[in-house]
N, C-alpha and C positions, 0 to 999 in steps of 0.2 A: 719125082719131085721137080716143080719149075723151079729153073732159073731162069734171070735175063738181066741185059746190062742195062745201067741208070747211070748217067753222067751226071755228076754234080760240081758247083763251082766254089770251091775254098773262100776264106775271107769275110766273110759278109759279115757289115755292119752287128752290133748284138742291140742297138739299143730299142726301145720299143716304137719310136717313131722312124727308124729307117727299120723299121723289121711291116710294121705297117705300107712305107713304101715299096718295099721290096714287094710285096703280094699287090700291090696294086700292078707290078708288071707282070701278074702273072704267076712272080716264082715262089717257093713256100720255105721257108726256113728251117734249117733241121741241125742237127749236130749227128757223128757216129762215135761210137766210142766202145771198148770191151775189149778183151784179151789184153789186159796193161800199156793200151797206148793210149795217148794223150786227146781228148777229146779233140774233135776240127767243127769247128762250126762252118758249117756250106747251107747253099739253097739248092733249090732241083726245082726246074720246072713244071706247072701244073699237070700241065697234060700229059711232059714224060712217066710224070710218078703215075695217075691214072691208065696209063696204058700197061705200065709194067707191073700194076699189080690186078692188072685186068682178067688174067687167068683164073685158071684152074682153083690154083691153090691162093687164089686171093692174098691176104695180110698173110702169110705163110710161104710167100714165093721166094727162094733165096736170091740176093740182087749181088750182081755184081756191082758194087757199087764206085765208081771209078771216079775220084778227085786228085787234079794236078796231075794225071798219069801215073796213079798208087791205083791197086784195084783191093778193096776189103770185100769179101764176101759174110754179107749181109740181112739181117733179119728185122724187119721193121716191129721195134720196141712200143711205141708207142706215138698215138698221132690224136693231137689237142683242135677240136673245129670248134668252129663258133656257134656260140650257145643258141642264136635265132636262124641263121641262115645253115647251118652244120656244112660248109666246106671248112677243108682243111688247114689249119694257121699256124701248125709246127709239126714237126715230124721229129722223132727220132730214131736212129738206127742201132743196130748192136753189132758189130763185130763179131762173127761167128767160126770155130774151127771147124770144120768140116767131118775133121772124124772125132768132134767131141759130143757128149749127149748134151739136149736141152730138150727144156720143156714150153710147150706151147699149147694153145687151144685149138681144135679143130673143129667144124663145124657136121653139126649130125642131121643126115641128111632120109627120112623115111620111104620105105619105098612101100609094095605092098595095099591090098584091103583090108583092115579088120569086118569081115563080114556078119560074124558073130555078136562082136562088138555093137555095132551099128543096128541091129535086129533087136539086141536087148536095151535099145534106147542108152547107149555108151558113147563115151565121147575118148580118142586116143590122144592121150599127151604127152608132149616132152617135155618129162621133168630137166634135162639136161641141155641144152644146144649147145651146147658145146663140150667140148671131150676132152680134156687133158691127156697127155702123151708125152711121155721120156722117149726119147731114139736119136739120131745124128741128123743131121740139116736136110741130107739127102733123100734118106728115110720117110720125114714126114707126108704122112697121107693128106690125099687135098680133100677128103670128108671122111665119116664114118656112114657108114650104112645099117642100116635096122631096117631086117621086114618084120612087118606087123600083122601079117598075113593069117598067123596060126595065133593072134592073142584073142583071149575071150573073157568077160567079166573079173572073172579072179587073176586075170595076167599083170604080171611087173619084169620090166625087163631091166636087167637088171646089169653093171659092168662088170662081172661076169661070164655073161649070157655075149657078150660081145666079142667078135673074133676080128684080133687084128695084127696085121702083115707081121712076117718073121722082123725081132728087130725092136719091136713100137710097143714097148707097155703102160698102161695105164696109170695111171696117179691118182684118183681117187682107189676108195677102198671099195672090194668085188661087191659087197652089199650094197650100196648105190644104187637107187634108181635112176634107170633113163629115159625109160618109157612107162607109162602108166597110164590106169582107164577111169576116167570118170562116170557116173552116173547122173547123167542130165534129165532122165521120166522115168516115170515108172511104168514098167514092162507092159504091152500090152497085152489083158485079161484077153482068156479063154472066155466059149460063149457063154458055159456055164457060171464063172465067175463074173462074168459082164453079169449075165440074168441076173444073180445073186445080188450085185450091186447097185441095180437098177431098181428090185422088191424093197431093198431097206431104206433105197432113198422114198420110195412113193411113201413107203409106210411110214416116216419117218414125218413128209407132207401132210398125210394125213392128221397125223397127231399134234402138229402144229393149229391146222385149222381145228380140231377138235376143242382146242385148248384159249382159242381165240375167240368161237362160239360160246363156250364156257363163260370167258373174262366178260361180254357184250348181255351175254341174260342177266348176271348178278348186278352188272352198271342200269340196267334196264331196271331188275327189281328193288335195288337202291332208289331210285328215279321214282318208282311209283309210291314207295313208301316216305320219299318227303315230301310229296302232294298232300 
């Protein structure tokens, strides 16, 4: 599991016009709070926070998160951007025990060809991207992995079917899909079925124009009989 440290600065203004200045230098606003202490409202610099959660384990990285020379070891709760540009315009932190359980989302990552898959005109999906998991801060896996390698038209892979580190269980329930196959064409015909298909469309042509021939004699002999 990453960690790394993130310096942040106590105090900051809370009102919405110095929370606007304050990103204008760059820095982004956040609060941390959990395990029964008193929320602190700080900012953190743009680029610090981008580089510290630049790893591995992404939104999952535990921070040492260090204000006034306090260090909280930290898990970023939730982060608010802006609705047209999506950089980041608040952040917040949680306060986390280290040898306590929490649950967080991890990101599911495929590996593998469905070869089978892809022959019978299939398509692979992830019904899940992301993976819920109970375990300790340390604990958390920076992705899940799924191969896809052996799935083939009737496959569902399912949380269950997933195996993950001593420690790390799941939270949804094992019947869960995570992976699944679509069906985008239909299978390509054998020759003999091609032939087959090809006879009933001619035949099918023919009986059109047949039918057109038809409608054009009796308009014809309508025609000659109001002369």
């Amino acid at each position: 599991m990453s960690e790394t440290v993130l310096i942040a600065e106590a105090g900051r203004p809370t009102g919405s016009a110095d929370a606007r200045r304050l990103r204008a230098t760059d820095r982004i606003p956040g609060v941390v709070y959990g395990l029964g202490m008193a929320p602190i409202t700080l900012s953190v610099d743009r680029r610090d926070l981008r580089v510290a959660l630049s790893g591995t384990a992404g939104m999952n990285t535990i921070l040492d998160l260090t204000v006034g020379g306090d260090v909280y070891p930290s898990l970023v709760k939730d982060i608010q951007r802006h609705p047209v540009r999506r950089n980041v315009e608040h952040i917040d932190f949680i306060q986390v025990d280290l040898n306590a359980q929490v649950t967080v989302a991890v990101p599911v990552r495929l590996v593998g060809e469905a070869k089978e898959v892809e022959a019978n005109g299939g398509l692979v999906d992830v019904a899940m991207t992301e993976f819920e998991v109970t375990t300790t801060p340390r604990s958390i896996p920076d992705e899940i992995v799924v191969d896809v390698s052996e799935m083939d038209m009737d496959s569902t892979i399912r949380v269950a079917d997933i195996t993950l580190p001593a420690g790390v269980v799941a939270v949804a329930d094992d019947d869960y899909p995570v992976v699944t196959v679509l069906t985008m064409r239909t299978p390509v015909l054998d020759a003999e079925e091609e032939a087959a298909a090809e006879a009933a469309a001619a035949e099918a042509a023919e009986g059109e124009e047949g039918e057109e021939g038809e409608a054009a004699a009796d308009d014809s002999e309508s025609d000659d009989a109001g002369e």
